[in-house]
C-alpha positions as CSV (number, residue, x, y, z in Angstrom):
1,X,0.0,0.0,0.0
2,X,2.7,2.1,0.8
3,X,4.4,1.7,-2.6
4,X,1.7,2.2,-4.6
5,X,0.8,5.6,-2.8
6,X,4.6,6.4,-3.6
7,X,4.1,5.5,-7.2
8,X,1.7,7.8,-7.5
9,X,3.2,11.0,-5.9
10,X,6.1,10.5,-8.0
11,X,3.8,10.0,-10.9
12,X,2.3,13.5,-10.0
13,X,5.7,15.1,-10.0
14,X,6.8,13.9,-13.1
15,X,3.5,14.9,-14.7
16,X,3.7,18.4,-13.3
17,X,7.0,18.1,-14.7
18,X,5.8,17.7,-18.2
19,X,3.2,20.2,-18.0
20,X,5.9,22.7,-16.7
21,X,5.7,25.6,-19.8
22,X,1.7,25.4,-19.6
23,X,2.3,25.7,-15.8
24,X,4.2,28.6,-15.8
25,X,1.2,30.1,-18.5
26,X,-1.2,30.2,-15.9
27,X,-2.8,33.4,-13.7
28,X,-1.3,34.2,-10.6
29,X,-4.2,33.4,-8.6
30,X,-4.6,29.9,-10.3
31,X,-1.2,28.6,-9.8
32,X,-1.3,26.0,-7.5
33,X,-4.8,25.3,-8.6
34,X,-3.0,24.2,-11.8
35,X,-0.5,22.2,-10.0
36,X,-3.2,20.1,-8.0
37,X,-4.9,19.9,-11.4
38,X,-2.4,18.0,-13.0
39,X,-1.3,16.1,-9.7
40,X,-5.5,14.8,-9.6
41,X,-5.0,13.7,-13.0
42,X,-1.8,11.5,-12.5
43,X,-3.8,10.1,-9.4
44,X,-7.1,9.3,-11.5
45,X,-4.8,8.3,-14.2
46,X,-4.4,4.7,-11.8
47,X,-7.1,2.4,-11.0
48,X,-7.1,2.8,-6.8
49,X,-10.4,1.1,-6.3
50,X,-8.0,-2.0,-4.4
51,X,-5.8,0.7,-2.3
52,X,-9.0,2.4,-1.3
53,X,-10.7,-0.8,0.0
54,X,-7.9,-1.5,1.6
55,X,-7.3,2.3,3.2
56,X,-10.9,1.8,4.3
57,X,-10.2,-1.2,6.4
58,X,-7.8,0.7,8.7
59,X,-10.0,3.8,9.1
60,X,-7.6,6.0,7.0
61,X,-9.0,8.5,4.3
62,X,-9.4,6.6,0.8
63,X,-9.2,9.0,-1.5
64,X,-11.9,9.7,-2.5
65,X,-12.5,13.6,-1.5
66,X,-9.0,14.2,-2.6
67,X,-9.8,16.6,-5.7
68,X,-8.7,19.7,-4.1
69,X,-6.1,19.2,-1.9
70,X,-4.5,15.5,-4.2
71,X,-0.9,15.8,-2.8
72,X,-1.3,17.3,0.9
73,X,-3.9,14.1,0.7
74,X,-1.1,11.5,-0.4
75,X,1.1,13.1,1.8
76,X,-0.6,12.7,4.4
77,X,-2.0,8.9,3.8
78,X,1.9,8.0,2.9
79,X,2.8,8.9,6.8
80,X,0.0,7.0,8.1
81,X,1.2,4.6,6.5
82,X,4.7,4.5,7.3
83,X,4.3,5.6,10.8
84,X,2.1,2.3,11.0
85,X,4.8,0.0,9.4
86,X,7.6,1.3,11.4
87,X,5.5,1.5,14.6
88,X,6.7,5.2,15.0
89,X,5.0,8.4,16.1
90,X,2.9,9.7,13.2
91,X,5.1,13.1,11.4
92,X,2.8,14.4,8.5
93,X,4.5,16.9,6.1
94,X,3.0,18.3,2.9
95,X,4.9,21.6,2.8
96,X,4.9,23.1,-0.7
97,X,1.7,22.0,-1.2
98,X,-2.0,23.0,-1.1
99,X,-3.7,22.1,2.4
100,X,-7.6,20.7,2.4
101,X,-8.4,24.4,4.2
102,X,-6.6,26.1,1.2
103,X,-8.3,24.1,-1.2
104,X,-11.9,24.6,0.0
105,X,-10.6,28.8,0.5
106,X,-10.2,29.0,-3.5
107,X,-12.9,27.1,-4.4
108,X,-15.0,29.7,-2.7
109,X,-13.1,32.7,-3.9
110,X,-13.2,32.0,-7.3
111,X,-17.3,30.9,-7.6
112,X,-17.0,34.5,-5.8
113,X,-15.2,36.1,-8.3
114,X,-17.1,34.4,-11.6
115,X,-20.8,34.4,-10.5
116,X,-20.9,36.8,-7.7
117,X,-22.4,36.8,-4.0
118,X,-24.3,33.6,-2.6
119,X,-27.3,34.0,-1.1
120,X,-28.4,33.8,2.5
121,X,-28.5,30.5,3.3
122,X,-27.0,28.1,0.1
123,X,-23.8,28.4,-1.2
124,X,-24.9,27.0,-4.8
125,X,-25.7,30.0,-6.7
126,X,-28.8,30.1,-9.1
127,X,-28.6,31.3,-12.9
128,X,-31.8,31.8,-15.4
129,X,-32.0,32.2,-18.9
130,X,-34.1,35.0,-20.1
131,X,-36.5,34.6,-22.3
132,X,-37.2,37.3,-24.9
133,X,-39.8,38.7,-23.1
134,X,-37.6,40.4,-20.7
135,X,-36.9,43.3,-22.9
136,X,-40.3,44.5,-22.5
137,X,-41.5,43.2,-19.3
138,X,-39.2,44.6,-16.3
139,X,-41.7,43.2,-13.7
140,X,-40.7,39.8,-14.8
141,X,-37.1,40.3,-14.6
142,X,-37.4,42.2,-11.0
143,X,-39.5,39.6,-10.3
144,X,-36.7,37.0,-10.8
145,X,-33.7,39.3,-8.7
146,X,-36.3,38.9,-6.1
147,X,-36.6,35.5,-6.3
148,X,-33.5,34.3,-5.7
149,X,-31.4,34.6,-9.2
150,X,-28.1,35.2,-8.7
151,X,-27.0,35.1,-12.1
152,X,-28.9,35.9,-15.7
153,X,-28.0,33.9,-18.8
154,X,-28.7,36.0,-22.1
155,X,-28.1,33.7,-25.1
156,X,-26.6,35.3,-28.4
157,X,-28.6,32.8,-30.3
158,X,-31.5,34.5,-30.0
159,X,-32.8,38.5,-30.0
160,X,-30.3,41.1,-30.8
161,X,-28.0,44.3,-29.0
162,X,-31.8,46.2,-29.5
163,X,-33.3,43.8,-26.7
164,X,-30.1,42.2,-25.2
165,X,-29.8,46.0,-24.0
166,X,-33.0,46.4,-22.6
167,X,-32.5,43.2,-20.6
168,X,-29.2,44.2,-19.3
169,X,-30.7,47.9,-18.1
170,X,-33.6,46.0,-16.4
171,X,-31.6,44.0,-14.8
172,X,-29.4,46.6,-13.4
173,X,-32.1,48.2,-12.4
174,X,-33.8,45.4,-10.7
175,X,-30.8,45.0,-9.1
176,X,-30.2,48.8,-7.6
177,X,-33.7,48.7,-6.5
178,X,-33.3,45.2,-4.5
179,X,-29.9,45.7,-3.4
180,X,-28.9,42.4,-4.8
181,X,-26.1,42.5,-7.5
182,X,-26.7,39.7,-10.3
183,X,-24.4,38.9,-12.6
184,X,-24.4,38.8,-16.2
185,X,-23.6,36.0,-18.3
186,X,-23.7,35.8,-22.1
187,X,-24.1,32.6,-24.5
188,X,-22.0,33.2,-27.5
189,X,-23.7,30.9,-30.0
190,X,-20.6,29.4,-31.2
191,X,-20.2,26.6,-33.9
192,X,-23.7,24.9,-33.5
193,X,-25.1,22.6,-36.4
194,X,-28.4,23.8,-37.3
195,X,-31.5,22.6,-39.3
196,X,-32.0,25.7,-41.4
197,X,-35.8,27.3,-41.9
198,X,-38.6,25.5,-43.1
199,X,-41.6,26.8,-45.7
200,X,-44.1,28.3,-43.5
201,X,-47.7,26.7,-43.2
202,X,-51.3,28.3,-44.4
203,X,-52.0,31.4,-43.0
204,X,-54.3,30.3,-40.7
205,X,-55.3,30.9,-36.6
206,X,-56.7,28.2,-34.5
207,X,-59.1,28.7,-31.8
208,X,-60.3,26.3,-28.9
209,X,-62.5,27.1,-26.0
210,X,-61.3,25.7,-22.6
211,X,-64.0,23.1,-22.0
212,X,-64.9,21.0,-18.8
213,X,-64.5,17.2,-18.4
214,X,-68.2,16.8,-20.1
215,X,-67.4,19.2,-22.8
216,X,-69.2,22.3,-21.7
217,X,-67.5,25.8,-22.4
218,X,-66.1,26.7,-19.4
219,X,-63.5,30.0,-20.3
220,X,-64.4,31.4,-24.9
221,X,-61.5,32.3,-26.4
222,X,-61.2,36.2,-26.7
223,X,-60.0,38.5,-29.8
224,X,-59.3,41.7,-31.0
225,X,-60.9,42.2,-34.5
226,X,-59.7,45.4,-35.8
227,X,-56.8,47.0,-38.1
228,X,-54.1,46.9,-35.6
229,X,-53.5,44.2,-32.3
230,X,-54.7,45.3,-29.1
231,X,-52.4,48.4,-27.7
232,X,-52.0,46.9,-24.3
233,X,-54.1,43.3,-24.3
234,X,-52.2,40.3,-25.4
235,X,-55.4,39.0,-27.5
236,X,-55.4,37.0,-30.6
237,X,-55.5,39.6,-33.5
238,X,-58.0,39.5,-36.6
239,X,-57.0,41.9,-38.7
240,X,-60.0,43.5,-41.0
241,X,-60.5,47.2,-42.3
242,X,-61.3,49.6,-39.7
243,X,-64.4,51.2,-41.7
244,X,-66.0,47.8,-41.6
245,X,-66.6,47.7,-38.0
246,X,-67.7,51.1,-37.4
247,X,-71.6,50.1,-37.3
248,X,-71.0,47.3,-34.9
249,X,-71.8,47.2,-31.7
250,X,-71.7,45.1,-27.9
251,X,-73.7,42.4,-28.3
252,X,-73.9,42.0,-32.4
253,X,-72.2,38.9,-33.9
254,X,-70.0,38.1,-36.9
255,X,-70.8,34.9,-38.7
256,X,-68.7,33.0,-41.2
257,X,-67.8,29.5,-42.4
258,X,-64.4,28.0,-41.2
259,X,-61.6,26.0,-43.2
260,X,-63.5,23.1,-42.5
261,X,-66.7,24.4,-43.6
262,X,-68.0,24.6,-40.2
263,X,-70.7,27.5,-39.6
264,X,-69.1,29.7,-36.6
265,X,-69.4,33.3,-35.0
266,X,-67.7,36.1,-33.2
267,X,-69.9,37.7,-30.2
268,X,-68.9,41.4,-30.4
269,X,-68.1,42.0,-26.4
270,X,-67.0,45.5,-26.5
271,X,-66.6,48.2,-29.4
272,X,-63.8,50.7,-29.4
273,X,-62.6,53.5,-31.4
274,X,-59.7,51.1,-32.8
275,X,-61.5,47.4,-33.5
276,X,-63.6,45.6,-31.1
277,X,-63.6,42.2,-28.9
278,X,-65.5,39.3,-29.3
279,X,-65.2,35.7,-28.1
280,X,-65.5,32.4,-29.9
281,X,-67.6,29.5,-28.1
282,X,-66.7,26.4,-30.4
283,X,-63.8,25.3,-32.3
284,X,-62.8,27.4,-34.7
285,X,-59.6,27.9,-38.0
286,X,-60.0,31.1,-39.8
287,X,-58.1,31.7,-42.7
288,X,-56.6,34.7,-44.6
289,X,-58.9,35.9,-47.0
290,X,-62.6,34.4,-45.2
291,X,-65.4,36.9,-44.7
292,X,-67.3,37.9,-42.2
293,X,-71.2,38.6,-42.1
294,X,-73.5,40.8,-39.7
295,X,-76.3,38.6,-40.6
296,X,-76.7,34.8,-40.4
297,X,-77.7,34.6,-43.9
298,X,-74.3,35.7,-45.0
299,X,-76.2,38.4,-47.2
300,X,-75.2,41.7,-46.1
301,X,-71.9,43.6,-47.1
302,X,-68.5,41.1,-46.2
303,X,-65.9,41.9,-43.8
304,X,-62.7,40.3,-45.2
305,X,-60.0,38.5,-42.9
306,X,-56.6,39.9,-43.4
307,X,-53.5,38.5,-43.4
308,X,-53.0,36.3,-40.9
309,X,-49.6,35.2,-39.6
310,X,-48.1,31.9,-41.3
311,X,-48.4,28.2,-39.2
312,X,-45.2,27.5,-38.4
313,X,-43.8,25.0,-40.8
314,X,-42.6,21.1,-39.5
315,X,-41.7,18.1,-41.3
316,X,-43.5,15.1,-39.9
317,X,-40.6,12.1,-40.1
318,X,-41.5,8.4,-38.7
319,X,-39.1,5.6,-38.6
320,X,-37.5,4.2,-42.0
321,X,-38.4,7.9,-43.5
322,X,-35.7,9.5,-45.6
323,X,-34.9,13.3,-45.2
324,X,-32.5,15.1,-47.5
325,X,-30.0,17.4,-45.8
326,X,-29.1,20.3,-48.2
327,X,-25.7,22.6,-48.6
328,X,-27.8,25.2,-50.3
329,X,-30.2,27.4,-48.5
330,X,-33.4,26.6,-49.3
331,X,-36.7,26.0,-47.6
332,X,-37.4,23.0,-46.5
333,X,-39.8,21.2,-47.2
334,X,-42.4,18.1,-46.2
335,X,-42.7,14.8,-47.8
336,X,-44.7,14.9,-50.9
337,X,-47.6,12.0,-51.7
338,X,-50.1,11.8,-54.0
339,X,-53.9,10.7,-53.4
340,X,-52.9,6.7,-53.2
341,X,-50.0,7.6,-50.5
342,X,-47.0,7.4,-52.7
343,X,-44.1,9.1,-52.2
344,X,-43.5,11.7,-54.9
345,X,-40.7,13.5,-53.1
346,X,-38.8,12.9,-50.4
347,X,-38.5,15.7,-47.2
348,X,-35.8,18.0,-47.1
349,X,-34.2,20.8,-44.8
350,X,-31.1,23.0,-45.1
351,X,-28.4,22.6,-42.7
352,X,-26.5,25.8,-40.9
353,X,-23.1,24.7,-42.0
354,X,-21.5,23.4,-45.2
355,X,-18.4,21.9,-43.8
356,X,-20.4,19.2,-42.4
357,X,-21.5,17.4,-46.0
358,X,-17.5,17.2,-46.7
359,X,-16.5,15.4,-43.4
360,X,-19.3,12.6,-42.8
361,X,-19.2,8.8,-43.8
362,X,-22.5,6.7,-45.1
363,X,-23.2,4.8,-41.2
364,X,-22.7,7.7,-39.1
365,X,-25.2,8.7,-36.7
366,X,-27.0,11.8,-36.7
367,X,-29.4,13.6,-33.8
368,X,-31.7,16.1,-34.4
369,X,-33.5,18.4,-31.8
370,X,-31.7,16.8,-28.6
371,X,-32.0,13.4,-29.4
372,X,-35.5,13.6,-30.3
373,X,-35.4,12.3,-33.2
374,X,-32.7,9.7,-34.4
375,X,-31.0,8.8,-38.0
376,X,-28.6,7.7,-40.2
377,X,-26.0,8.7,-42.6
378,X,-27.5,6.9,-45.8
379,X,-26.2,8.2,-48.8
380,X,-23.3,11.4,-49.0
381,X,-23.9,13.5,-52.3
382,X,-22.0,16.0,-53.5
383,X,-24.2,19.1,-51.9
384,X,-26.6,16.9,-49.9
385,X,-26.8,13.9,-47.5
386,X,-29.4,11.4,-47.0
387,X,-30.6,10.6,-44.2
388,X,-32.4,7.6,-42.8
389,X,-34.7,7.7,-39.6
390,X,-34.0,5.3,-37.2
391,X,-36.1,6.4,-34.3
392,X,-38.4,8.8,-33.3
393,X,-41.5,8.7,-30.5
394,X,-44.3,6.7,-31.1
395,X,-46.4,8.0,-33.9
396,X,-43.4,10.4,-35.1
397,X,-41.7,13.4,-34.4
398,X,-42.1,16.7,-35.7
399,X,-38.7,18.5,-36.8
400,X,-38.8,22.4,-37.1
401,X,-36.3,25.0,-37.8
402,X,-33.2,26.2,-36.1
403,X,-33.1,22.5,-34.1
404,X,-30.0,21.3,-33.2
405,X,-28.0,18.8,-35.1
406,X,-25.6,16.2,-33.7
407,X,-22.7,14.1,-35.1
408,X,-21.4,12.2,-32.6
409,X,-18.9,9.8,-34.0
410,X,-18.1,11.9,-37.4
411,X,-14.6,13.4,-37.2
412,X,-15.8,17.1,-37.7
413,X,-12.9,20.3,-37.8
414,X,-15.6,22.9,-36.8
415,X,-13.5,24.9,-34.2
416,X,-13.5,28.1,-32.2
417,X,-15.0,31.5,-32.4
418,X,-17.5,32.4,-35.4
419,X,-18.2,35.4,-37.1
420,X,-21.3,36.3,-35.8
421,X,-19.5,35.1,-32.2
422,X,-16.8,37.5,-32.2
423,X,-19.1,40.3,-33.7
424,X,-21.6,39.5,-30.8
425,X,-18.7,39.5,-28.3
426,X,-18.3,43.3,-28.4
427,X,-21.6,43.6,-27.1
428,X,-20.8,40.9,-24.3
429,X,-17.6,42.8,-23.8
430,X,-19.4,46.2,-22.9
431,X,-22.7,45.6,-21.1
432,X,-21.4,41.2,-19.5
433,X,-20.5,40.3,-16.4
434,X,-19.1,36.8,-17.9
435,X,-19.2,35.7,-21.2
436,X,-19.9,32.1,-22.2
437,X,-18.5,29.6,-24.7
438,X,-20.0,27.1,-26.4
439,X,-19.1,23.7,-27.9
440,X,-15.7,24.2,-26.2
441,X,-13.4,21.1,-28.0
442,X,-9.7,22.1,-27.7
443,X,-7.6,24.0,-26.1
444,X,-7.1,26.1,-29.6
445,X,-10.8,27.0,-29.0
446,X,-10.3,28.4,-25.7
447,X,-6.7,30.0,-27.0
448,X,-9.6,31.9,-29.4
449,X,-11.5,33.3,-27.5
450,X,-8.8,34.8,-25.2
451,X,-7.2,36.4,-27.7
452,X,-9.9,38.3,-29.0
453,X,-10.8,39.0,-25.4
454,X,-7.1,40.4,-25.6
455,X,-7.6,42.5,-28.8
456,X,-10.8,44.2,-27.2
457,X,-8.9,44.9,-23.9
458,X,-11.5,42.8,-21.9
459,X,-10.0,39.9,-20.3
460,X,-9.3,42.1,-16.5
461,X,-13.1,42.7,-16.5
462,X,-14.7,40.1,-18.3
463,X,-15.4,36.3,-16.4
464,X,-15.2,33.3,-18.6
465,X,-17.4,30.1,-18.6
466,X,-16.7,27.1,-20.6
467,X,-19.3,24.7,-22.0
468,X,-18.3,21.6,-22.0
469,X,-20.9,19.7,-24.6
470,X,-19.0,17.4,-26.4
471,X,-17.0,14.4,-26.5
472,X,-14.4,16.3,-27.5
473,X,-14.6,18.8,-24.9
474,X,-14.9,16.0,-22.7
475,X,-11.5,14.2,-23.8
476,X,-9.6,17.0,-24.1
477,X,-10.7,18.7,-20.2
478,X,-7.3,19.0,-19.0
479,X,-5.3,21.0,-21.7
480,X,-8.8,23.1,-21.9
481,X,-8.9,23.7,-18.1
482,X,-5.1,24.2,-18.3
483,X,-5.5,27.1,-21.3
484,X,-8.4,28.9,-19.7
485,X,-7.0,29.2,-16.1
486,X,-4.6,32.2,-18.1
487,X,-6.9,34.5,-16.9
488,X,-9.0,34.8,-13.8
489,X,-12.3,34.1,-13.5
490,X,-13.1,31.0,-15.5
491,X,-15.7,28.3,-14.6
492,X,-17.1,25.3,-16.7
493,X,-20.8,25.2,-17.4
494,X,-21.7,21.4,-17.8
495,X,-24.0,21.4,-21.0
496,X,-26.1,17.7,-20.4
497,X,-27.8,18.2,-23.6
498,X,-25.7,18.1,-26.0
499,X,-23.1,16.3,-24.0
500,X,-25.0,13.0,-23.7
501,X,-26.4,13.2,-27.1
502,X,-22.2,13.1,-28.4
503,X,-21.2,11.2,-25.0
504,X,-24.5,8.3,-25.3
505,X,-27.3,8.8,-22.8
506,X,-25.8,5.4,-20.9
507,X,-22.4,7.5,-20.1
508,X,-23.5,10.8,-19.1
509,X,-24.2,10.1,-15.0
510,X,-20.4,9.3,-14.9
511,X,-19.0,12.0,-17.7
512,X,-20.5,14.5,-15.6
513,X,-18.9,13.0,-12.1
514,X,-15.6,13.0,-14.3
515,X,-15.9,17.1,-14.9
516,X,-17.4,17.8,-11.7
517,X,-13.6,16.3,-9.9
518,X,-11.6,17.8,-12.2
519,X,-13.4,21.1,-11.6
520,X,-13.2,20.7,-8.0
521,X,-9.6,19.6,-8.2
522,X,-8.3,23.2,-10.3
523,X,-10.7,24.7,-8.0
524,X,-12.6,26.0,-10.9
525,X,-16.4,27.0,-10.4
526,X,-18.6,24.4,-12.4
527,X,-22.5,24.9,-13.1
528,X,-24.7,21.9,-13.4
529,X,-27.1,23.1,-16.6
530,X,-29.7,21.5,-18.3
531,X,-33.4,20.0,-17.9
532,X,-33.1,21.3,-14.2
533,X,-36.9,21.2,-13.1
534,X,-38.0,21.8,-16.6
535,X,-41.0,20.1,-16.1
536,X,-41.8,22.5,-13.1
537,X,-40.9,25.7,-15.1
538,X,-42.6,24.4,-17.9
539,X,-45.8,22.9,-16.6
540,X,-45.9,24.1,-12.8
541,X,-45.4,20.4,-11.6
542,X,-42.0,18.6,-10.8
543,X,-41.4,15.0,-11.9
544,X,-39.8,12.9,-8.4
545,X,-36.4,12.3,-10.6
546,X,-35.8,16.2,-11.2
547,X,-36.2,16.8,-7.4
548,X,-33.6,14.1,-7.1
549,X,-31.7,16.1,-9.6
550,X,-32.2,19.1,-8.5
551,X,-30.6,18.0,-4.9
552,X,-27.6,16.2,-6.6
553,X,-26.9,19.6,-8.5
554,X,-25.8,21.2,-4.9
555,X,-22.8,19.7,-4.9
556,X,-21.7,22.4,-8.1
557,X,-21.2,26.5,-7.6
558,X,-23.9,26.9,-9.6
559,X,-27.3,25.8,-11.2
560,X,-28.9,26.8,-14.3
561,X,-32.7,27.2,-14.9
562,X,-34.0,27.4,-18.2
563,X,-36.7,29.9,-19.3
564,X,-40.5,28.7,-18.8
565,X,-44.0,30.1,-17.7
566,X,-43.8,28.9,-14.2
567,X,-39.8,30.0,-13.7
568,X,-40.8,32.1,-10.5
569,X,-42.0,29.0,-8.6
570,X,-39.3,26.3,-10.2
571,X,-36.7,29.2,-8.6
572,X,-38.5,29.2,-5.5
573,X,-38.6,25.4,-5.2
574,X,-35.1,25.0,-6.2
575,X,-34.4,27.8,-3.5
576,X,-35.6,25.6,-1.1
577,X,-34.1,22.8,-2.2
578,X,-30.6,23.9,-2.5
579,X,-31.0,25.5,1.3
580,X,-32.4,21.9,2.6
581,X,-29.4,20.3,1.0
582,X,-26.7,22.6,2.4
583,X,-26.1,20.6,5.9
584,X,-25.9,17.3,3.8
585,X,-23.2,18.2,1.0
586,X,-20.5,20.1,0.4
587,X,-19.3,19.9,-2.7
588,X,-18.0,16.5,-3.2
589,X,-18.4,15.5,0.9
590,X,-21.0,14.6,2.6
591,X,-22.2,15.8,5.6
592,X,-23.8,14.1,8.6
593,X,-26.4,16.6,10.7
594,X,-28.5,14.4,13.0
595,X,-30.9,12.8,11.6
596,X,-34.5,14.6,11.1
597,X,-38.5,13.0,10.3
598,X,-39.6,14.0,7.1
599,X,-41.9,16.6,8.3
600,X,-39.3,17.8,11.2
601,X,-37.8,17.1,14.9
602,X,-34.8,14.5,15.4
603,X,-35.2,10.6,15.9
């Protein structure tokens, strides 16, 4: 036992040794973080699981909470050792290295320094993602600061400076009126495959009552029929002429035949100087172009339906479907049949970047929309690739524009910063708190971004997250932790989506144990992202498995909650989740408060 814990210092120290010029690269402050970094890695480079059996039988520390403080730990289990071999008082020395209270310390002072102050009561911090609403709406985002968010996630992928501004003022704001500072993050879209757009559906507007369990109206659905949507109501808009409506008045109705040739009506409910309301009782689809009558006869002058705005266009795909990826940008398109169900035409979609038809195989595997819908790698054409369906949900999937598209084992060279990235960066660099990376796969990538962080004279006040969402990311975590830690802050942001799409969805539990110890072990922030309660900021109601979740996820600096109508109470619940968990975890240790009943008081 005692040699193999020898082994494995000196295995540290040569490793440190060949890591010496990247060493030497690193920020002050992350120095030694950087040596224990590469001294963790020489220890996980061994397979301990006999030693730590063994260490377990004589009550010493096995190693397994070692990720901050690796060599003060070996030290320190090599003189227990000899001290029981030699029957001789115990001396411990791990002088020149980090000790388990300075470990902890920087672990603390750099979540600090990258995501801000903790609040009262959890040290896990909580980040959001704001949803393009909060331009407009500074209630919500106050609402959120007040809440409990310590950090909001603005992604580059969507929006533009016009509203990215507004957000960042109301958040200021929100923030000088609470007297809470949140931080400010910023998703740089980086190299993401994407389906391109799809041709937009009939022009047509859907509208279903809210009816009981026996089928009874309970709650018509309301609109604003008139030029122009409602100044200040969030109604569904029929747009007609103004003149046209001038005679009506509360009470009158509008009658008129739906795309299905059902007989319907509007119940005029108010009249105003700019259109009027009216509610729908039964299922209705109006259509650009239908008219309107004042009498049921459908004899008096017509009111016509303007234009109304486009479906939103999908491509229905079951299993054994083909879809044709295309190089050219074009709109894509359904399956075409004829009236006996034969396939005319085969679907097809664009795809966001043309290096991809140049570096797959026939047999690769490709994702689309997080996994939802699974193919093939058919047939590789010179400007298009074919693509057979594999699996999808019972009854098929729908696949819609600007969904993501995955290649896990195909050998692709899309690196680094884009051009829309490093034009949206000097926004980030302005108005961010921290700026965040996506699809990080190399040290080059990371090398990148610094230097334009350099050229735009950033990199003192700017915080730097990585997303790791790949398996390259993955694979490559120490030269990528290693080239980051040349400035200070930097955390990791663990991307599950993506990452166990590329990594398989039987190998992300342990991929993400894997980044959490080496994050903890260079004393780097990490924040656990990702399907976090989605189901409760989604739907208002938590699944048992994302509670279970959600109380795993204390063990990181940070949490991230996705965007969603119910997003005030999933930050409340996870609030009070995080706080319960704090006496039973930190970070990688647990903790042993005496034991409570579920609804309070000790055994």
């Amino acid at each position: 036992m005692l040699q193999q814990v020898e082994d494995i210092i000196a295995q540290a120290l040569a490793l440190e040794a060949q890591y010496r010029d990247k060493l030497d690269r690193v920020h002050p402050r992350f120095r030694e973080s950087a040596r224990n970094l590469v001294h963790y890695r020489a220890l996980r480079s061994n397979d301990i699981r006999d030693l730590q059996i063994k260490l377990g039988y004589m009550g010493i520390s096995r190693l397994a909470k070692a990720e901050s403080h690796t060599m003060a730990n070996l030290c320190i289990t090599k003189a227990i050792l000899q001290a029981s071999l030699n029957n001789e008082p115990l001396h411990i020395r791990h002088e020149g290295f980090l000790s388990i209270p300075e470990g902890n310390r920087l672990i603390r002072s750099n979540a600090k320094a990258l995501l801000g102050y903790r609040s009262k009561g959890r040290r896990t911090r909580i980040m959001v993602t704001l949803p393009s609403e909060a331009a407009e709406d500074y209630k919500m985002v106050r609402g959120l600061v007040a809440a409990g968010m310590n950090c909001a996630r603005i992604n580059c992928a969507h929006d533009g400076p016009e509203q990215w501004k507004k957000m960042v003022d109301h958040l200021r704001k929100a923030s000088d009126k609470l007297k809470r500072k949140c931080r400010i993050s910023m998703d740089l879209g980086g190299p993401k495959i994407r389906t391109g757009q799809i041709k937009p559906g009939p022009e047509v507007q859907k509208y279903r009552p809210e009816k009981d369990i026996r089928g009874r109206v309970v709650q018509p659905v309301e609109v604003w029929i008139g030029p122009h949507p409602h100044p200040g109501l969030e109604l569904l808009h029929v747009p007609v002429n103004g003149s046209d409506l001038k005679k009506l008045q509360a009470g009158d109705k509008l009658y008129f035949n739906d795309a299905r040739f059902k007989r319907r009506e509007f119940i005029i409910t108010e009249v105003g100087e700019e259109g009027c309301r009216a509610e729908v009782y039964r299922t209705a689809i109006l259509e650009s172009g239908m008219l309107l009558y004042t009498d049921r006869e459908r004899k008096s002058t017509p009111i016509e339906v303007g234009n109304l705005p486009p479906v939103e266009g999908t491509i229905q795909l079951k299993k054994d479907d083909l879809l044709i990826l295309q190089k050219a940008t074009v709109l894509g398109e359904p399956a075409q049949y004829d009236k006996k169900g034969k396939l005319l035409k085969e679907a097809h979609i664009s795809c966001t970047s043309e290096e991809v038809f140049e570096q797959v195989q026939p047999g690769d595997p490709i994702l689309f929309d997080d996994g939802m819908i699974e193919g093939k790698i058919w047939e590789v054409r010179p400007d298009e690739v074919v693509v057979k369906i594999r699996h999808t949900k019972q009854g098929g999937a729908r696949l819609r524009a600007d969904k993501g598209i995955n290649l896990p084992a195909s050998k692709l060279t899309i690196r680094g910063l884009t051009a829309k990235d490093r034009k949206d960066l000097q926004f980030v660099a302005a108005y961010a708190d921290v700026v965040n990376m996506s699809f990080v796969n190399s040290a080059e990538d990371v090398r990148d971004l610094i230097e334009e962080l350099e050229r735009l004279e950033a990199t003192d006040r700017l915080g730097i997250i990585l997303k790791v969402e790949t398996q390259s990311g993955f694979n490559n975590l120490l030269e990528i932790l290693l080239e980051g830690m040349r400035v200070h802050p930097v955390g990791v942001m663990i991307a599950r989506g993506d990452l166990a799409i590329e990594c398989g969805w039987d190998n992300i539990g342990r991929v993400q144990e894997e980044i959490l110890s080496l994050c903890q072990s260079a004393h780097i922030p990490d924040i656990w992202a990702t399907q976090v309660l989605e189901n409760m900021a989604k739907r208002g109601i938590p699944s048992r498995a994302e509670i279970t979740d959600a109380a795993m996820a204390q063990r990181a600096e940070c949490v991230m909650l996705n965007k969603g109508d119910y997003i005030l109470p999933a930050i409340h619940l996870l609030d009070t989740i995080l706080k319960d968990m704090e006496p039973y975890q930190e970070k990688n240790a647990p903790m042993l408060p005496a034991m409570e009943l579920a609804g309070g008081g000790r055994r």
